[in-house]
C-alpha positions, 0 to 999 in steps of 0.5 A, a space after each residue: 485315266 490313272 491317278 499322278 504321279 502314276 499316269 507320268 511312268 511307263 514301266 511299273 514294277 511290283 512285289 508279289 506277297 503282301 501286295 498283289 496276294 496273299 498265298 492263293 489268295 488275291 489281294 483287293 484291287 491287285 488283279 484290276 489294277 494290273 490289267 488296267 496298266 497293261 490295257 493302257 500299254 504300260 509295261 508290268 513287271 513281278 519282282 519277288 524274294 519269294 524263292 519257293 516256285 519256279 518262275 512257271 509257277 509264279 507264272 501259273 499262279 498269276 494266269 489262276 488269278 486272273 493276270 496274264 504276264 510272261 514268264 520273263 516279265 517274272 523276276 524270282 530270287 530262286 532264278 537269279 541266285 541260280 542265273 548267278 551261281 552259274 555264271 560264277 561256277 558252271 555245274 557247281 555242287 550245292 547244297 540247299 535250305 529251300 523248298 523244290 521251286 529252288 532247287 529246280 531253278 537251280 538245275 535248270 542252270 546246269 547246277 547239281 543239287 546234292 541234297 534232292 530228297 526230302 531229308 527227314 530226321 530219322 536219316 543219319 546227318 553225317 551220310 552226305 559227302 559234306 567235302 565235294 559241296 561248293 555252295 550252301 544256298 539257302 532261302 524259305 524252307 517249310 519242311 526245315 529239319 534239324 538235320 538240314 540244319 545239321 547237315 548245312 552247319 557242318 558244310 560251312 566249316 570249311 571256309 572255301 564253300 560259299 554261303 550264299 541266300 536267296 533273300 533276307 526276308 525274315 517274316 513272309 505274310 501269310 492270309 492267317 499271319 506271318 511265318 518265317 521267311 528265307 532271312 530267319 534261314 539264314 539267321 539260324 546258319 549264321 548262329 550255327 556255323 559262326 559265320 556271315 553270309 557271303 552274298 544276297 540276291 535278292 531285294 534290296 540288292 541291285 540286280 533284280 531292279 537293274 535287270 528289270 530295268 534293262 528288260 523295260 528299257 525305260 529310263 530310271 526316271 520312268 520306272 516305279 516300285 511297289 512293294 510292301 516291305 520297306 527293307 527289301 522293295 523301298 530301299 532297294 528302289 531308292 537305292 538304285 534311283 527308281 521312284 518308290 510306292 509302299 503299299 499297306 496291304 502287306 508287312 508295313 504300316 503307317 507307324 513303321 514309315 514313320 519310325 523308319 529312316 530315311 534311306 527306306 522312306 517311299 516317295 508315295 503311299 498308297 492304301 491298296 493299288 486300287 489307289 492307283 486309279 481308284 482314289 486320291 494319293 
């Protein structure tokens, strides 16, 4: 029997880094939680800012874990900045701050990225026809160079290409500790190109949760968030009127909850997700 309020939801929505892994690695509890959910019918969804895999690879990464779920129960930031760009402008030519998983969710929708190598620093960052690209889209980049960086700098001169990130995420958790995240990306461009953003994605944007949402067909009133973070999965959850669960295997503490304000307080707090049936709440 699952633990109240938890048995009442019928459709549970969870963060991948920080909660259910870290990494390659398996966080305590997740990988029986979740097949707990689905043996009792509940319907599971992964939402994650992580842009550097495929939803394939998401796929493929959870089936190595030991959790089963379907390719389009996988919510990415990489697929939806490439779903939404898109829609906007069909075979857009984009350049990319972002690891392959990003650019192949990007082509796989029919855009051109125009940077599809590995740019190192020996290149002369003024080789590439900075005028035909409409599109700067950045997210977590583990092989960042200084011409990137360069090269991305000199693209958003022009005012007319848009300035778009797959997520805000500043820090990513990592099993020996945190590295920058696809937020740091977009705080260095925006350092170096004297603007802002034009658009965000991913969490604590609406449209992974209401797509998760439509997806469920259940109503707000049935659907929870787990997440580890509060300024993407709690006030992104609150912000759309789906109940929230901050979980503390991952970026937030008991003193952050505390510290933070109300707009990004959880409805509930759990240790680990084996709390879900496991404990007391």
């Amino acid at each position: 029997m699952l633990k109240e309020p938890f048995d009442f939801f019928e459709t549970f929505l969870f963060d991948g880094d920080g909660v259910l892994y870290k990494e390659e690695e398996a966080i305590f509890g997740a990988v029986e939680t979740l097949n707990f959910l689905k043996e009792h019918g509940k319907k599971i969804f992964i939402l994650t800012n992580n842009s550097t895999k495929t939803r394939t690879e998401f796929r493929n990464k959870l089936k190595k874990l030991g959790i089963n779920i379907s390719e389009d129960r996988i919510l990415t930031s990489a697929y939806l900045t490439a779903k939404v760009i898109a829609s906007e402008k069909p075979q857009a030519k984009i350049y990319v701050i972002g690891e392959e998983g990003l650019k192949d969710e990007l082509k796989s929708q029919g855009l051109i990225v125009v940077n599809n190598w590995e740019e190192k620093n020996d290149e002369e960052i003024f080789d590439t026809n900075f005028n035909e690209i409409e599109y700067v889209v950045t997210g977590m980049d583990r092989k960042l160079t200084y011409v990137k960086l360069a090269r991305a700098m000199n693209i958003l001169q022009n005012k007319e290409v848009r300035f778009v990130g797959t997520n805000a995420d500043i820090t990513f958790p990592t099993p020996k500790g945190y590295i920058p995240g696809g937020g740091a990306m977009i705080s260095i461009l925006e350092q170096l190109s004297k603007r802002k953003i034009d658009r965000i994605i991913g969490k604590p944007q609406s449209l992974m949760f209401e797509i998760a949402k439509q997806l469920s067909q259940s109503s707000k009133n049935k659907i929870v968030m787990f997440g580890d973070r509060l300024e993407t999965d709690i006030l992104g959850a609150n912000k759309v009127g789906i109940r929230s669960c901050v979980v503390l295997t991952g970026v937030t503490s008991l003193d952050d909850i505390a510290k933070a304000e109300e707009n990004c307080q959880p409805d509930i707090i759990i240790n680990t997700l084996f709390d879900i049936f496991q404990n007391s709440i």
